[in-house]
Structure formats: structure tokens, C-alpha cells
N, CA, C and O atoms as a CHARMM CRD file, in Angstrom:
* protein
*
  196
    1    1 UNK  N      0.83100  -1.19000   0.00000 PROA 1      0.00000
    2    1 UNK  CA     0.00000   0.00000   0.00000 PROA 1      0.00000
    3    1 UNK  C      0.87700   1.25600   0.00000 PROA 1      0.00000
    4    1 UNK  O      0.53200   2.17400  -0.74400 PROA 1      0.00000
    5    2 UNK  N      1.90500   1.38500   0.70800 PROA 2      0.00000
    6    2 UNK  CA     2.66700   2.30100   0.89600 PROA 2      0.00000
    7    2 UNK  C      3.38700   2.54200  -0.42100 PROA 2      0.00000
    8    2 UNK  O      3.64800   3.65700  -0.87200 PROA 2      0.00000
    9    3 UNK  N      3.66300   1.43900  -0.95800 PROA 3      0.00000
   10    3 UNK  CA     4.17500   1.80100  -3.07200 PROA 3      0.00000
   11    3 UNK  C      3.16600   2.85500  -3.45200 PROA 3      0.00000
   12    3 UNK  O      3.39900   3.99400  -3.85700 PROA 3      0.00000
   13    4 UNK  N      1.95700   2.24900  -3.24000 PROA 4      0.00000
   14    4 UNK  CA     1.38800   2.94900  -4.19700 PROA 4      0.00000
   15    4 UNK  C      0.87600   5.09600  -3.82000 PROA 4      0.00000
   16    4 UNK  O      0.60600   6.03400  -4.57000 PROA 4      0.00000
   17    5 UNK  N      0.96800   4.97400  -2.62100 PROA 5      0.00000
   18    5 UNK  CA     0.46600   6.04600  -1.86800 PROA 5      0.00000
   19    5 UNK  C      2.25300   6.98900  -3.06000 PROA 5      0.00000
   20    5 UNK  O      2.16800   7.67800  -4.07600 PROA 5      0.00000
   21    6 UNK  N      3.52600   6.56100  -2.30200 PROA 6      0.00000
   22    6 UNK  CA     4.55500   7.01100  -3.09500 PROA 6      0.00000
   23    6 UNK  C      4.48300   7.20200  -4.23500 PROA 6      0.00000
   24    6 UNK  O      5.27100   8.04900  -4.65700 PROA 6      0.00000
   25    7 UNK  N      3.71400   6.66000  -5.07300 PROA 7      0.00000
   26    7 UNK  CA     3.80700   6.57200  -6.71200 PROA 7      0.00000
   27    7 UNK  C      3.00100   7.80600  -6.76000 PROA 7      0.00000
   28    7 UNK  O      3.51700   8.66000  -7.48000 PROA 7      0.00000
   29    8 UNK  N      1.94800   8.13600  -6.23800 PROA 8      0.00000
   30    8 UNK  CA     1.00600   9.51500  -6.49000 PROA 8      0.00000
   31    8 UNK  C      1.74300  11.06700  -6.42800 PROA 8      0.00000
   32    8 UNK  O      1.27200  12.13600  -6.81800 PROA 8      0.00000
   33    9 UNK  N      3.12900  10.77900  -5.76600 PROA 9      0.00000
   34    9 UNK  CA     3.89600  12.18300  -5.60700 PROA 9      0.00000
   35    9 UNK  C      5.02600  12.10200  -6.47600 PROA 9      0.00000
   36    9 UNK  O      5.77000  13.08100  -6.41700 PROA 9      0.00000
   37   10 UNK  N      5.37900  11.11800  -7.33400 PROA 10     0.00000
   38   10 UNK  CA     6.04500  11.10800  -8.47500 PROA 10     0.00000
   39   10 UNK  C      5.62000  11.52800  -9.89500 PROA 10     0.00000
   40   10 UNK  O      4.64000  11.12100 -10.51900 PROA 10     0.00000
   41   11 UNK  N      6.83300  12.69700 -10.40400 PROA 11     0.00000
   42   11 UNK  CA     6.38200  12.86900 -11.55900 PROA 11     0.00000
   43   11 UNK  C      6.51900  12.16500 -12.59200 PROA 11     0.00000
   44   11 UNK  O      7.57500  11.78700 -13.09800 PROA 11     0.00000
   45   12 UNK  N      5.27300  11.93400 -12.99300 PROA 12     0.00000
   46   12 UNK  CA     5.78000  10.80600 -14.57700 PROA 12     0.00000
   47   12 UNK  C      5.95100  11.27300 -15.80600 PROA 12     0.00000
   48   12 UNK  O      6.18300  10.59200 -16.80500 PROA 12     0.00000
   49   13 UNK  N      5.81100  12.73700 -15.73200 PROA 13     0.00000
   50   13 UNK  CA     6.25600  13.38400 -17.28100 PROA 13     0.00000
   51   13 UNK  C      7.76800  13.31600 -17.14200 PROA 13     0.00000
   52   13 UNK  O      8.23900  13.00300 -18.23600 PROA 13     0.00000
   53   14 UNK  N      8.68000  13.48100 -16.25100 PROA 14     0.00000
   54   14 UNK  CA     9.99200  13.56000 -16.31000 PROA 14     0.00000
   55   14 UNK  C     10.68900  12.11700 -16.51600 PROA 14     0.00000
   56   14 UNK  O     10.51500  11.41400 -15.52000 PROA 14     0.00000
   57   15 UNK  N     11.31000  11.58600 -17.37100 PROA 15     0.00000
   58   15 UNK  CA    12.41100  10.03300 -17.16600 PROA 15     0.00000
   59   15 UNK  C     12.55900  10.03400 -15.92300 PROA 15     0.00000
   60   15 UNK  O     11.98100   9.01900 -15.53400 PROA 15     0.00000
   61   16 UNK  N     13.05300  10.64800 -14.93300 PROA 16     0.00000
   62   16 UNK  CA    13.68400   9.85200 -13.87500 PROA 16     0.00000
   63   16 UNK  C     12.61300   9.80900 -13.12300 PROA 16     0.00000
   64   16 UNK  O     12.77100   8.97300 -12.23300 PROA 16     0.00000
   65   17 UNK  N     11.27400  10.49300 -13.06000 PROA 17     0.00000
   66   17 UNK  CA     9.63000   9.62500 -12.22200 PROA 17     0.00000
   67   17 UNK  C      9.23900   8.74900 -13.06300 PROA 17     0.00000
   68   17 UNK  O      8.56500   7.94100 -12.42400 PROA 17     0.00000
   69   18 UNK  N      9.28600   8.44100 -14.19500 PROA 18     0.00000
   70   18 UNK  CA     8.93600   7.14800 -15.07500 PROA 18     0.00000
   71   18 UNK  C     10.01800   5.85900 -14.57700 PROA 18     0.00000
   72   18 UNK  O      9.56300   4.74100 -14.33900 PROA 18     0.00000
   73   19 UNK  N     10.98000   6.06100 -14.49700 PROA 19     0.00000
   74   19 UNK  CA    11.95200   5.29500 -13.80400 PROA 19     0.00000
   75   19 UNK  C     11.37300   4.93600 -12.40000 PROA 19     0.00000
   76   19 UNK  O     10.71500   3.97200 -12.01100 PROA 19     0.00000
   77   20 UNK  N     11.69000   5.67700 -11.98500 PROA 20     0.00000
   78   20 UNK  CA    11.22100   5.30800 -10.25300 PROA 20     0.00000
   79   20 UNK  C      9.86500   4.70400 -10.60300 PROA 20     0.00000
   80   20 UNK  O      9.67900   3.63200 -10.02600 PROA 20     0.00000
   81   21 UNK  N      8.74000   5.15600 -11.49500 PROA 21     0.00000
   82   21 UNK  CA     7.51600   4.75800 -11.13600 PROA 21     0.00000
   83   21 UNK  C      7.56900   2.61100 -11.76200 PROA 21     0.00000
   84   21 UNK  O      7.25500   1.57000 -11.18400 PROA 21     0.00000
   85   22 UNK  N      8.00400   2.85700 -12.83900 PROA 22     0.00000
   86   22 UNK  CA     8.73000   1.26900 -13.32100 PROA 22     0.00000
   87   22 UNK  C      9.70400   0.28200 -12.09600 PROA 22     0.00000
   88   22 UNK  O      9.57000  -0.92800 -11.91100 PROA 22     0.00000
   89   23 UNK  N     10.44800   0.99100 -11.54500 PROA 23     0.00000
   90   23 UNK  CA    10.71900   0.32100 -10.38800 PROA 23     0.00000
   91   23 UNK  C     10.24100  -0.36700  -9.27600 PROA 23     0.00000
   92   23 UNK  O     10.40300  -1.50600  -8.83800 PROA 23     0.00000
   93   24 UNK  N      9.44400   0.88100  -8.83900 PROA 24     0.00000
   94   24 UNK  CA     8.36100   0.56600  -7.80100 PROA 24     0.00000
   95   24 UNK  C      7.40100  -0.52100  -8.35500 PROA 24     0.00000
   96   24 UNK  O      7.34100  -1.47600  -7.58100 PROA 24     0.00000
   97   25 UNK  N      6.63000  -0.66100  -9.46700 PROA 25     0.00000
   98   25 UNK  CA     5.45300  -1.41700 -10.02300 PROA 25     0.00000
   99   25 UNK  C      6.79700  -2.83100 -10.40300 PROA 25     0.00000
  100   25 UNK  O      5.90000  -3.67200 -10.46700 PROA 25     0.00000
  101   26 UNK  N      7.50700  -3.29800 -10.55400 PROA 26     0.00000
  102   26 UNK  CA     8.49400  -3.85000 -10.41800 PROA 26     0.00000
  103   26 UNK  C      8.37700  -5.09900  -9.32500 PROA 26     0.00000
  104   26 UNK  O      8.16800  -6.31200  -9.29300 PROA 26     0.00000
  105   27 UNK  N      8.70700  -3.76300  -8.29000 PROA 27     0.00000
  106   27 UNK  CA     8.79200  -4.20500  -6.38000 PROA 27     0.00000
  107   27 UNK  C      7.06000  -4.55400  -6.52100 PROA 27     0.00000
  108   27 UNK  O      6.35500  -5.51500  -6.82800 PROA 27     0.00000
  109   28 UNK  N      6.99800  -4.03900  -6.36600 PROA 28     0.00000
  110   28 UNK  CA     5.07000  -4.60400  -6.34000 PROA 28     0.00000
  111   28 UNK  C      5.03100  -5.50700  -7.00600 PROA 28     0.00000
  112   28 UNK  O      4.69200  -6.43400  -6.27100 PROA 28     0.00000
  113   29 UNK  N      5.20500  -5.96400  -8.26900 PROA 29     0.00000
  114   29 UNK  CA     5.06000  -7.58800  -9.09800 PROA 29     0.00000
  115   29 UNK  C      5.74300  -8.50200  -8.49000 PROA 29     0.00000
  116   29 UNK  O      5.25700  -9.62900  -8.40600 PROA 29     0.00000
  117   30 UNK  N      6.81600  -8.26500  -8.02200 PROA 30     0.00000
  118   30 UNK  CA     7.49400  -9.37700  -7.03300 PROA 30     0.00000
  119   30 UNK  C      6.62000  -9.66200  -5.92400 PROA 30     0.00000
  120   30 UNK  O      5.99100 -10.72000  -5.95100 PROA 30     0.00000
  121   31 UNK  N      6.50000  -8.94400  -5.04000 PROA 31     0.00000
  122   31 UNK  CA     5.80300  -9.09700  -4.02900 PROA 31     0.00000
  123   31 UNK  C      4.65400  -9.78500  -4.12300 PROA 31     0.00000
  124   31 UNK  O      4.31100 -10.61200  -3.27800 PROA 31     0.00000
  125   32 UNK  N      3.85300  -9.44000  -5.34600 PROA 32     0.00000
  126   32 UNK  CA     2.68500 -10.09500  -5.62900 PROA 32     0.00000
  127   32 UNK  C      2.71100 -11.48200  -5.99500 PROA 32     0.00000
  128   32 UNK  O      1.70500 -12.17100  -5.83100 PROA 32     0.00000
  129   33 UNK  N      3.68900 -11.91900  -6.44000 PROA 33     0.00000
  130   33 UNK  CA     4.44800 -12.97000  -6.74600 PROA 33     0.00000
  131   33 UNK  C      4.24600 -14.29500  -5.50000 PROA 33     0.00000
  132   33 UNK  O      3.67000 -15.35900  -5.27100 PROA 33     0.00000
  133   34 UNK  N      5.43300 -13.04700  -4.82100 PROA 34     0.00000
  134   34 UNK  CA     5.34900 -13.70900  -3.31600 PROA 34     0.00000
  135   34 UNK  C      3.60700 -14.55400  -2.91000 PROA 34     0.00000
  136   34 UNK  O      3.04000 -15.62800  -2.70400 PROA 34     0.00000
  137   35 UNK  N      3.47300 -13.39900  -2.99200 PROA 35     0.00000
  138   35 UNK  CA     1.61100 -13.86600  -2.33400 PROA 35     0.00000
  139   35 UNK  C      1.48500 -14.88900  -3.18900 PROA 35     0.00000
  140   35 UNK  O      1.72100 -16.00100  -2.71800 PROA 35     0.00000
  141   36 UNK  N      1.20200 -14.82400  -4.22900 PROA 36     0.00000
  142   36 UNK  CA     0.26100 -16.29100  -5.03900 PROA 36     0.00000
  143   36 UNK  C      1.20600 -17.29300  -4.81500 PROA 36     0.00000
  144   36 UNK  O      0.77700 -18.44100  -4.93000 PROA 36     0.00000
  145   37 UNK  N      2.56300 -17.13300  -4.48100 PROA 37     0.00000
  146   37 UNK  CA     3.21200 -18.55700  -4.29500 PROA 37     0.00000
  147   37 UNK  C      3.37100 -18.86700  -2.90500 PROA 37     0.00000
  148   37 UNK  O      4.37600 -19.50600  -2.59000 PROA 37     0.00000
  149   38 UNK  N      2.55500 -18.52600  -2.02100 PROA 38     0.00000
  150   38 UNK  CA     2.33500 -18.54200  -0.66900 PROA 38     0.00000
  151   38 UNK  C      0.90300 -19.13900  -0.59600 PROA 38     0.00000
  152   38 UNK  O      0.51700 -20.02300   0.16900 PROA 38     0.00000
  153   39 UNK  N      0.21600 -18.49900  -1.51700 PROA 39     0.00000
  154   39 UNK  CA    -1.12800 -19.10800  -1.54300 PROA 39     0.00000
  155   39 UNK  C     -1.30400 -20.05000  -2.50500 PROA 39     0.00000
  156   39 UNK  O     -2.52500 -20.19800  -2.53000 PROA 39     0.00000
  157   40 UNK  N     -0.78900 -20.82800  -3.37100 PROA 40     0.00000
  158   40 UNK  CA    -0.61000 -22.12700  -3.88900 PROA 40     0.00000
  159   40 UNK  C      0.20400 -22.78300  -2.96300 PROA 40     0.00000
  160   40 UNK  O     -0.23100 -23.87800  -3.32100 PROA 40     0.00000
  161   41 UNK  N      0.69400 -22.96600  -2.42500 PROA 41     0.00000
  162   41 UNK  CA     1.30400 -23.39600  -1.13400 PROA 41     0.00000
  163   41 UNK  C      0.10300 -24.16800   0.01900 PROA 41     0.00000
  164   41 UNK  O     -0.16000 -25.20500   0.62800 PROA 41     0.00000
  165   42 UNK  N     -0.29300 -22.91400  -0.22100 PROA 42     0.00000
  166   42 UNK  CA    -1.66100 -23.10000   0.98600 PROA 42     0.00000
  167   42 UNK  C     -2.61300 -23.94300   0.60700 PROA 42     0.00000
  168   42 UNK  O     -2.93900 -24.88000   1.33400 PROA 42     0.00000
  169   43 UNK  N     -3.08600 -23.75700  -0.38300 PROA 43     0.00000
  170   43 UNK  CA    -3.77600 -24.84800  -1.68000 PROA 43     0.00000
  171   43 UNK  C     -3.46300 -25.79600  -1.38400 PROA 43     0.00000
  172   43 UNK  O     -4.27700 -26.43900  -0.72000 PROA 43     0.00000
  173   44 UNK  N     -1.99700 -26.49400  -1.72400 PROA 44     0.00000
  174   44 UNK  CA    -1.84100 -27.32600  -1.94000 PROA 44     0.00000
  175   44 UNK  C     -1.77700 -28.75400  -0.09200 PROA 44     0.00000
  176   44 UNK  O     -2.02700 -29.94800   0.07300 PROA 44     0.00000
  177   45 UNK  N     -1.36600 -27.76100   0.68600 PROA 45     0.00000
  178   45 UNK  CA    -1.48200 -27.89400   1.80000 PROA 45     0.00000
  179   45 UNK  C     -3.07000 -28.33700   1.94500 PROA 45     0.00000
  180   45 UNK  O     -3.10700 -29.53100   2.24100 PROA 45     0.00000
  181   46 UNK  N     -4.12200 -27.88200   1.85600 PROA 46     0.00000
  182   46 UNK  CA    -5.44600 -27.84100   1.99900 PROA 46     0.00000
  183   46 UNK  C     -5.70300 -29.89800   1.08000 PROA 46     0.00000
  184   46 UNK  O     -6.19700 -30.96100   1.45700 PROA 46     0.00000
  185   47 UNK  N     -5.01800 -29.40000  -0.16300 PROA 47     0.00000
  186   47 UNK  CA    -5.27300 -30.51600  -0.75400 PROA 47     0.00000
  187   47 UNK  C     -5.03400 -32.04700  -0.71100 PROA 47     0.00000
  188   47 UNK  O     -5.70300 -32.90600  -1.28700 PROA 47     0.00000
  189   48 UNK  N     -3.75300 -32.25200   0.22700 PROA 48     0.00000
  190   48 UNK  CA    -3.41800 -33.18800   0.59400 PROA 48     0.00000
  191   48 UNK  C     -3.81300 -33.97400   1.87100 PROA 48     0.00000
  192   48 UNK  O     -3.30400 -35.08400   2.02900 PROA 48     0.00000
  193   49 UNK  N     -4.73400 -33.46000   2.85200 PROA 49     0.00000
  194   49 UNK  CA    -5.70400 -33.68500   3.79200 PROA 49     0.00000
  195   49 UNK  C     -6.92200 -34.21600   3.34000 PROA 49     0.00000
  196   49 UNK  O     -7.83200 -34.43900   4.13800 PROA 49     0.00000
């Protein structure tokens, strides 16, 4: 949540806030990452019971 609150005070007409803003959405796809392979995990956990 806190990515995204940061991304609203970046400028994206300039390269280097298009940069930062690509970075950040970046860090956020990883993370999101994280989650669904935490929650197929969990799935699969569920499934073997």
C-alpha cells in the first residue's frame, strides 16, 4: 500500500519519475508474486488432507 500512496507524488512526465515509477510497479510484481506462491502453497497444503 505504501508503493502505491509514493507513486502519487512522483512525476511521470519527467524520465527519472517514469523510472522510479517502473521500479516501484516492479517491487510490487514481485511481491505479488510472493503472495500467489504462498497461496498455492496453501492450496496445496489444503489438498493433501
Amino acid at each position: 500500500m505504501h508503493n502505491f500512496q509514493f507513486l502519487q507524488h512522483i512525476d511521470g512526465r519527467e524520465v527519472r519519475g517514469r523510472q522510479a515509477i517502473a521500479e516501484q510497479l516492479m517491487e510490487v510484481e514481485e511481491y505479488l508474486l510472493i503472495v500467489k506462491n504462498q497461496i498455492q502453497t496453501i492450496r496445496n497444503l489444503y489438498k493433501e488432507k
